[in-house]
C-alpha atoms as one frame of an Amber mdcrd trajectory, in Angstrom:
protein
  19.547 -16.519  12.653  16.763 -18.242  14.569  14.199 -18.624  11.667  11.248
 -19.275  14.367  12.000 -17.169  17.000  11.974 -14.867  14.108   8.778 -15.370
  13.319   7.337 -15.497  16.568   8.762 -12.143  17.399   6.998 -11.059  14.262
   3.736 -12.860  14.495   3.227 -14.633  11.124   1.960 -17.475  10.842   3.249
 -19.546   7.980   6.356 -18.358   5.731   6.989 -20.257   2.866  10.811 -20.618
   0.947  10.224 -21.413  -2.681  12.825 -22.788  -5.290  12.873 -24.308  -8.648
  16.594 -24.620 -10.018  15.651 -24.628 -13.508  13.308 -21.621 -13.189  15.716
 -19.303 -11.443  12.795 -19.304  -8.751  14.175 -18.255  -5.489  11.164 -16.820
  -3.565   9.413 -15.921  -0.190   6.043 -15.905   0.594   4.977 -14.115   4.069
   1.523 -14.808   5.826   1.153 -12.903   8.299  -2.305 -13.053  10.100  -5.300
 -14.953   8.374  -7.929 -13.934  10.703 -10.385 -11.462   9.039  -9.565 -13.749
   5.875  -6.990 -14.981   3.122  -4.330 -13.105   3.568  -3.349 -11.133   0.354
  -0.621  -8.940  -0.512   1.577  -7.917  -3.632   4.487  -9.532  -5.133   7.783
  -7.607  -5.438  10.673  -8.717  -7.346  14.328  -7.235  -5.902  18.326  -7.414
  -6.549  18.366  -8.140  -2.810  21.867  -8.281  -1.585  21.601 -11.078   0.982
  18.682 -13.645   1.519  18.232 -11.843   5.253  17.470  -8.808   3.640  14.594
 -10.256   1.689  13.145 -12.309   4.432  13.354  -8.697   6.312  11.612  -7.184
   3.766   8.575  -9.643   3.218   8.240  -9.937   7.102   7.758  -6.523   7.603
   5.326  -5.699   4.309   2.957  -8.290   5.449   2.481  -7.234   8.484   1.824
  -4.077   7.249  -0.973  -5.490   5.023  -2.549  -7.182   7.736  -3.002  -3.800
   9.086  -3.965  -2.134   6.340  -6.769  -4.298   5.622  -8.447  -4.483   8.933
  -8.431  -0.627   8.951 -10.018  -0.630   5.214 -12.447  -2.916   6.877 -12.042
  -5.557   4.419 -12.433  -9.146   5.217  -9.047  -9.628   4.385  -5.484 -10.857
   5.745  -1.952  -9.706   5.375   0.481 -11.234   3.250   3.381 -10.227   0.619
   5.686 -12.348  -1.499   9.141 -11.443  -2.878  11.310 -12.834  -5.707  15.195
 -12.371  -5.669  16.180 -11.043  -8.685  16.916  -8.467 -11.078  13.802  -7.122
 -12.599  15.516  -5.535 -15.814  17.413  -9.167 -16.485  16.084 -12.066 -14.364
  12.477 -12.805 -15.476  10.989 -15.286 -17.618   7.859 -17.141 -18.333   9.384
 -20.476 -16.079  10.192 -18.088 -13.512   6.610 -16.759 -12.535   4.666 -19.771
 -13.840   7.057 -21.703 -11.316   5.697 -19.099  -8.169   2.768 -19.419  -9.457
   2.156 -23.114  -8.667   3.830 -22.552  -5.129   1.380 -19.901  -4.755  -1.704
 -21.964  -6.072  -0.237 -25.062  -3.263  -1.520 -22.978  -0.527  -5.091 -23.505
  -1.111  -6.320 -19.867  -1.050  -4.295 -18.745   1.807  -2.228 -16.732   0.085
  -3.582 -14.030  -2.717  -0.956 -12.553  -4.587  -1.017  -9.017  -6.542   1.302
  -6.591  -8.882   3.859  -4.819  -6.436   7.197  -3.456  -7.457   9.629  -4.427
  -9.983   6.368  -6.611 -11.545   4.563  -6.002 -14.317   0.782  -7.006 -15.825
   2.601  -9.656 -18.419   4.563 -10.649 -15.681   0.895 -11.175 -14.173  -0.418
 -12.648 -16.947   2.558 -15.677 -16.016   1.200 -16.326 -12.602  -2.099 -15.982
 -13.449  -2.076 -19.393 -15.772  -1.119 -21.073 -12.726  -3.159 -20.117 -10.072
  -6.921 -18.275  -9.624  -5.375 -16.542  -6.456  -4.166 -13.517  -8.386  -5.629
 -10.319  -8.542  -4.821  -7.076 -10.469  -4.818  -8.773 -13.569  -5.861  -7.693
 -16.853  -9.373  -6.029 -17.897  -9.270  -8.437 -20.400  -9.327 -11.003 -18.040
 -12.233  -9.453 -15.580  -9.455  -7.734 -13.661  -9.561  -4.452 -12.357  -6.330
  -3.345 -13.963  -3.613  -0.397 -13.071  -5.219   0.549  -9.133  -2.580   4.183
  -9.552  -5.960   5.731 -10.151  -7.764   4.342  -7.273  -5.116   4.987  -4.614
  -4.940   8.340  -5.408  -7.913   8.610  -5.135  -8.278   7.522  -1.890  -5.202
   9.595  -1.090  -7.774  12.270  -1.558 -10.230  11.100   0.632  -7.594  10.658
   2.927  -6.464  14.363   2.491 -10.051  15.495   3.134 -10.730  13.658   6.258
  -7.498  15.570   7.301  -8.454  18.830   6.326 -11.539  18.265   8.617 -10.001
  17.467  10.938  -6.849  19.828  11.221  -9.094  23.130   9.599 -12.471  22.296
  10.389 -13.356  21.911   6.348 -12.124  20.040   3.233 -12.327  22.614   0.622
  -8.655  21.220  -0.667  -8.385  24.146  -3.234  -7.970  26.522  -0.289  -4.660
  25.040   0.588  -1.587  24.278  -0.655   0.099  20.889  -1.095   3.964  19.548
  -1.759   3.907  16.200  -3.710   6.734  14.305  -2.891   6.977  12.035  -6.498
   4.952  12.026  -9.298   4.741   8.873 -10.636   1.604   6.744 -11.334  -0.004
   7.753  -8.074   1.753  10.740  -7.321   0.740  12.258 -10.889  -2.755  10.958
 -10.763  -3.001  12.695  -6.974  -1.429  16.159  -8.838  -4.296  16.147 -11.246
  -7.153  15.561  -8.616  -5.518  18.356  -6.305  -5.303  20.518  -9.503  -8.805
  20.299 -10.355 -10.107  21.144  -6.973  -7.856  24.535  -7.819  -5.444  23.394
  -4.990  -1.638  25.414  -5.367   0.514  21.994  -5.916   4.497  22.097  -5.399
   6.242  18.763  -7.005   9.205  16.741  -7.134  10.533  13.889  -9.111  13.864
  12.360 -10.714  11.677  12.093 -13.850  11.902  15.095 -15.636   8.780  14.248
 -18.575   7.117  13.890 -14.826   7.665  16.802 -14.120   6.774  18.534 -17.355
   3.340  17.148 -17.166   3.112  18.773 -13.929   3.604  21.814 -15.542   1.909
  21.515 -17.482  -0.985  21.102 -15.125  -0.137  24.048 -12.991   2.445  22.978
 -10.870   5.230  24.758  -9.478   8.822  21.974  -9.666  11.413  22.774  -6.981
  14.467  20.613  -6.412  14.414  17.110  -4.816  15.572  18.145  -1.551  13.824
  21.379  -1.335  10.402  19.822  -1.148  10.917  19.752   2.874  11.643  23.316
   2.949   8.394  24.312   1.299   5.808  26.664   2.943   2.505  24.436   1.904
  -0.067  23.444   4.340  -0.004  20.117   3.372   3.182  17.552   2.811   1.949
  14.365   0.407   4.953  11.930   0.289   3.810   9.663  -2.256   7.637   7.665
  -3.680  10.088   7.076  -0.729   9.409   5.577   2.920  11.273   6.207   5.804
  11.591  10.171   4.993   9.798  11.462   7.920  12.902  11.485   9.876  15.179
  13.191  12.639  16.526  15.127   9.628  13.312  16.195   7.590  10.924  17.246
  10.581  12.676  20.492  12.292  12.468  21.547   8.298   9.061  21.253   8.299
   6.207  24.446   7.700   3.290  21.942   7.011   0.528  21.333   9.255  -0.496
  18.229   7.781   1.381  14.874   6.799  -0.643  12.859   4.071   0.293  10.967
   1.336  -0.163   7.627  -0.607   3.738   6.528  -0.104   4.440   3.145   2.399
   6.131   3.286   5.728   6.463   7.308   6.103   7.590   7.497   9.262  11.300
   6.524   9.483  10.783   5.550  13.756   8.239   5.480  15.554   9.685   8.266
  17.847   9.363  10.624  14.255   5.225  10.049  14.702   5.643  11.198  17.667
   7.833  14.384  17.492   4.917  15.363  14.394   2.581  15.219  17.525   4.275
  17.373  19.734   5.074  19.865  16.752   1.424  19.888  15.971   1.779  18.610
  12.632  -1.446  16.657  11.984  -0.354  12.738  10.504  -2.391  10.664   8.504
  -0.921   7.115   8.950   0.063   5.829   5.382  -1.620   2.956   5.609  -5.198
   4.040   6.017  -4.712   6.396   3.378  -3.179   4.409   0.654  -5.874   1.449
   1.491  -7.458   2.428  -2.205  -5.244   0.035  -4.330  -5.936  -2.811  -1.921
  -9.616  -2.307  -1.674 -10.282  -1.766  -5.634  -8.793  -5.339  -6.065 -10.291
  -6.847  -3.077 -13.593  -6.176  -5.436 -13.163  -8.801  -7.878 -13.473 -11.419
  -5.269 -17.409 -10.363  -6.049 -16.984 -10.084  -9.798 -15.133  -6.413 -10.592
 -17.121  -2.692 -11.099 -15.721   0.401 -11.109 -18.266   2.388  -9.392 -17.975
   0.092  -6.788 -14.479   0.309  -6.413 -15.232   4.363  -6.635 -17.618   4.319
  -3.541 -15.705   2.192  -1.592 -12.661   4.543  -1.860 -14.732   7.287   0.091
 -14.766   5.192   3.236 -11.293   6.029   3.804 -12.445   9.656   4.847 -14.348
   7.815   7.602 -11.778   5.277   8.593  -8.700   8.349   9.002 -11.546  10.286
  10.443 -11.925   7.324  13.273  -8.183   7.082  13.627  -8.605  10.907  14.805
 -10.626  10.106  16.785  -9.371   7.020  18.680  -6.104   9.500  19.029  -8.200
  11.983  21.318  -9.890   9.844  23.251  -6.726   7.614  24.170  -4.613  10.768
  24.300  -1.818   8.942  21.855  -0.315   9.603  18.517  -2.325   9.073  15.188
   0.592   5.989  14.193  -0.767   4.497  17.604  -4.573   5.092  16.984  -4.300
   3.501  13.351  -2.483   0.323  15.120  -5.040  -0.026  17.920  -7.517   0.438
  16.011  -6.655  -2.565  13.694  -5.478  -4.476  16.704  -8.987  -4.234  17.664
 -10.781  -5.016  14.742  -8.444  -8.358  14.269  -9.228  -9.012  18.147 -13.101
  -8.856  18.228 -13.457 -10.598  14.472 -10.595 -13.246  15.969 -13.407 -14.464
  18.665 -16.031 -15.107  16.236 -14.118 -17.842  14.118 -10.974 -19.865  13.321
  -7.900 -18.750  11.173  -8.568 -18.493   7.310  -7.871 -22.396   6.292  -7.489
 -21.835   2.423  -9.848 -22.453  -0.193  -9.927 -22.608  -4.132 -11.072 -18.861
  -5.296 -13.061 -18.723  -8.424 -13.611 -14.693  -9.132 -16.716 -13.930 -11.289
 -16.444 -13.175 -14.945 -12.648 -14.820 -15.076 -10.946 -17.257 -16.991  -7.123
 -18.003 -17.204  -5.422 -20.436 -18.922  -2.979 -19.681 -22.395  -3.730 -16.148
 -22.710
């Protein structure tokens, strides 16, 4: 493998290989593009089965931050870190205190974040290393689990679609099949369920899908949530189930949902064009977890975070709108639109050079 033609291919700017023999610490940090500001993106921690595949995998997550915040319209960058391991067997307090201090070397560059297979005491580790953590604790002036917040901003997302697809937003006039009910997912089910919305659900988890029951919901098998006959499809586990196979099974009019990377091609944005089934790219939608951490830069409020979830209605809204007047597909319009942002913003000043972030209200140390 050619490591830098890699990365030019890719665009990043600065990837960084961390290791600490003692720790266990073998770890990746991606920065992707610092333009609009430090670039920040969550840590994941993954049995990967070959180094490749998790320099693959943090390549391609940061540059899908990048774009997701210059859609939110944050003053942000994109980044993402990964650690190989086994989540259920690997960790330790050396471990994360060990990425920590790599983390906390880059001078603000780099802002790391709870992704998958980490937890808040894993957090808490990382945190007593470096201020460039967000996420973290309550306790600790943090804003705490964002599950919440991205759904709803999922909602907003749903709305804008709604709008756009039906010419109004009333969401309990339609009918919706949640693809995974998990933190998000469920918290999305409940929202949907108090507008009075008709919900079909999936999940492994069967106390998931109890509590959807619970709520309302009707459960159908796994991979009968494609077949359903609901207006709008809300993937919200998996990526990369938008496919060749999924589509021609398709009744829905509208693809939105809080899940990453949707759309298994390109081409399968496409085809949902020519079908006429309306797509909300992921990104802009699921922006909500991003942007209610981004808000303890400024010292963290929940109302805050709250409002600033509602301008996701407006930014999917724009991404409909760039679609008709370019004549392209809604994946395209949510690129080019970030593409722009990161172009106009790039000619006003230099790369984001790193500095020490002290967040309002925070203090870490031996918690």
């Amino acid at each position: 493998m050619n490591l830098f033609e890699t990365i030019h291919t890719s665009e990043h700017e600065q990837v960084v290989f961390c290791h600490n023999k003692e720790a266990g610490l073998k770890g990746i940090i991606a920065i992707h593009n610092t333009t609009l500001g430090p670039a920040l993106g969550g840590l994941r921690m993954w049995p990967y089965a070959t180094e490749q595949e998790a320099l693959d995998d943090v390549l391609r997550l940061s540059r899908g931050m990048t774009f997701k915040a210059a859609v939110a319209g944050l003053n942000l960058g994109g980044g993402k870190s990964v650690l190989i391991g086994d989540p259920r067997k690997d960790k330790s307090e050396a471990l994360f205190r060990s990425f920590g201090r790599f983390i906390d070397s880059l001078n603000g560059r780099y802002i790391t974040a709870e992704d998958v297979g980490i937890d808040v005491n894993d957090m808490e580790y990382v945190f007593q290393e470096t201020d460039n953590c967000v996420g973290v604790h309550q306790v600790h002036g943090g804003s705490g689990d964002p599950s919440p917040f991205t759904a709803y901003g999922t909602l907003q997302g749903i709305r804008a679609s709604l709008q756009q697809k039906f010419g109004n937003e009333d969401v309990g006039d339609y009918s919706f099949a949640v693809q995974g009910v998990g933190h998000v997912g469920f918290e999305l089910v409940k929202l949907l369920r108090n507008e009075g919305a008709k919900v079909f659900v999936c999940d492994i988890s069967d106390d998931s899908l109890k509590a959807c029951e619970d709520l309302g919901c009707e459960v159908v098998p796994v991979d009968e949530i494609y077949d359903v006959d609901a207006d709008v499809f809300s993937p919200s586990a998996l990526g990369a189930i938008v496919s060749e196979q999924t589509i021609p099974r398709f009744k829905f009019k509208i693809v939105c949902g809080s899940a990453n990377n949707q759309l298994a091609t390109d081409e399968c944005g496409d085809e949902l064009e020519r079908r006429g089934i309306l797509y909300a790219p992921d990104y802009a939608v699921n922006a909500g977890g991003l942007m209610n951490v981004s808000i303890e830069f400024e010292g963290y409020n929940r109302e805050r975070a709250k409002r600033m979830m509602r301008t996701i209605y407006y930014n999917v809204s724009k991404i409909f709108q760039i679609a008709d007047r370019d004549g392209i597909s809604t994946w395209k319009a949510a690129d080019r639109m970030a593409e722009e942002r990161i172009s106009t913003i790039g000619k006003l000043k230099l790369p984001f050079m790193g500095r020490s972030h002290r967040f309002p209200g925070r203090e870490r140390g031996n918690h």
